[in-house]
C-alpha positions, 0 to 999 in steps of 0.5 A: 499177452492181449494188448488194449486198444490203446497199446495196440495203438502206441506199438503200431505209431512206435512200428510206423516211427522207428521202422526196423525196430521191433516193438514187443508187448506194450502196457499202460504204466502206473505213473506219468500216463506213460506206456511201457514199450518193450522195444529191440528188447528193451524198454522205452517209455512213450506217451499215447500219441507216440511224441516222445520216447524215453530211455532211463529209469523212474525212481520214487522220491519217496522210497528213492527204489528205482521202478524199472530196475526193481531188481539187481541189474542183470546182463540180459535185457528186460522183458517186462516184469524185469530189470531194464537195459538200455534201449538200441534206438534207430534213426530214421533215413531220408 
């Protein structure tokens, strides 16, 4: 998958923030003007300059579905367009 500018942007500040960690695809999700980061296999949620990262899920108040797992969990961890598992996070040293 060809990734925008802007996600291009987000996954090198993601690679430059967490080094070690890989960071997959990146796509701009459809609420909070969030991305998605796939990242160590899992998903992250960031904003565009990369300020915070977050882990969990995002639900719809409305329809109460939960929107990162559409679908019944699974034990492999998600690749977009799956469910989602909990992301392996790696602390800085220095």
């Amino acid at each position: 998958m060809r990734l925008t500018p802007e996600a291009a942007g987000v996954k090198k500040l993601l690679e430059s923030r967490f080094p070690g960690a890989t960071v997959g695809v990146v796509v701009k999700s459809p609420y909070f003007d969030l991305y998605e980061a796939q990242f160590d296999e899992r998903l992250v949620y960031t904003d565009a300059k990369v300020t915070y990262v977050m882990v969990g899920s995002v639900y719809d108040a409305s329809t109460k579905q939960n929107l990162t797992r559409a679908a019944p969990a699974q034990a492999e961890p998600r690749r977009l367009g799956q469910p989602a598992a909990w992301p392996r996070v790696h602390a800085r040293q220095g």
